[in-house]
N, C-alpha and C positions, 0 to 999 in steps of 0.2 A: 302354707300347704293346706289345700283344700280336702278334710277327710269327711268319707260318705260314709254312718254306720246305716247299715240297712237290714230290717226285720221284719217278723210278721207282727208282734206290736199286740197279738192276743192273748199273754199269760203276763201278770205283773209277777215279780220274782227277781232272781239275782241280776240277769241279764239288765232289764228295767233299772234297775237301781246303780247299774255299771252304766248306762248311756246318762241315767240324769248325774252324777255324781262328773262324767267328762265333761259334760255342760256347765254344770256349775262351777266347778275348778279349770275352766278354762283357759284362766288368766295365765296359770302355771306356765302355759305354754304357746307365746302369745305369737308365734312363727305356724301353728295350728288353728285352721278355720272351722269346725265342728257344721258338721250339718247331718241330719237323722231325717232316714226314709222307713215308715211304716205303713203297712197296709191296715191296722186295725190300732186299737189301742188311746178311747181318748183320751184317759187318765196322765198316759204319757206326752200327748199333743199338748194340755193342757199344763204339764210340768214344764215341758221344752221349750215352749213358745215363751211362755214368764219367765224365762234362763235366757232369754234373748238370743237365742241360736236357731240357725236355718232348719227349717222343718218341712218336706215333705210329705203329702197323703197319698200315697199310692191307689187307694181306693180300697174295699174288702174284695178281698180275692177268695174265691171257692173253687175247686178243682171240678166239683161238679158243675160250674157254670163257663164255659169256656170263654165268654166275652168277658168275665171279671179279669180273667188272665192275661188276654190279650189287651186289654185297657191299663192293667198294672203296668206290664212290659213297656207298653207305648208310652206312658207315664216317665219312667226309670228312662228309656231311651233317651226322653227329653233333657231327663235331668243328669246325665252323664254328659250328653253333648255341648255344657255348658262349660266344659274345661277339663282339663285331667284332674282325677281324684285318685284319694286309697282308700278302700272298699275293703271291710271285714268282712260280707260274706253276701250272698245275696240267696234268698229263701227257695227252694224247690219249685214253690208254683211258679216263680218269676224266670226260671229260668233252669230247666229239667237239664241233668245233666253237668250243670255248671256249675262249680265251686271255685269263689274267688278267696282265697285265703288271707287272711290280715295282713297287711301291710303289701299287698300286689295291687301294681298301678292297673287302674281302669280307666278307660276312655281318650 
């Protein structure tokens, strides 16, 4: 099963520490394909990618810039249309109005 954790990827903290720790411990659950979508966060890119797990840059996204939005989205679009996944959550800027809750299928 292919799961998509998806964030803004700019505050290191609990969250951060709960995507590299699913990374890492992977193995536990080897029916679980781990893949993480961030828009900012290289500390995290640089964790994930050395855990050997699929990784995503959304790009930096700013609400004052509206092409950073619309590039993230188009981004996330591609990367959704690659197969069904489960999606913990997907961030405000990428998608106003939409809350995917943990463990509901997407795409």
């Amino acid at each position: 099963m292919r799961v998509l954790h998806i964030g803004a990827g700019s505050l290191y903290g609990g969250i951060a520490t709960l995507l590299f720790t699913l990374a890492r411990y992977r193995h536990l659950c080897p029916d679980m394909t781990p893949e993480f979508a961030l828009c900012f966060g290289r500390r995290r890119k640089t964790e994930l990618i050395g855990e050997g797990v699929g990784f995503h840059h959304l790009g930096a996204v700013r609400i004052r810039y509206p092409v950073s939005v619309w590039r993230a989205r188009r981004r996330l679009r591609e990367i959704l249309a690659g197969g069904p996944v489960w999606c913990r959550r997907v961030p405000r800027e990428l998608g106003p109005g939409r809350l995917w809750p943990y463990g509901s299928a997407c795409g």
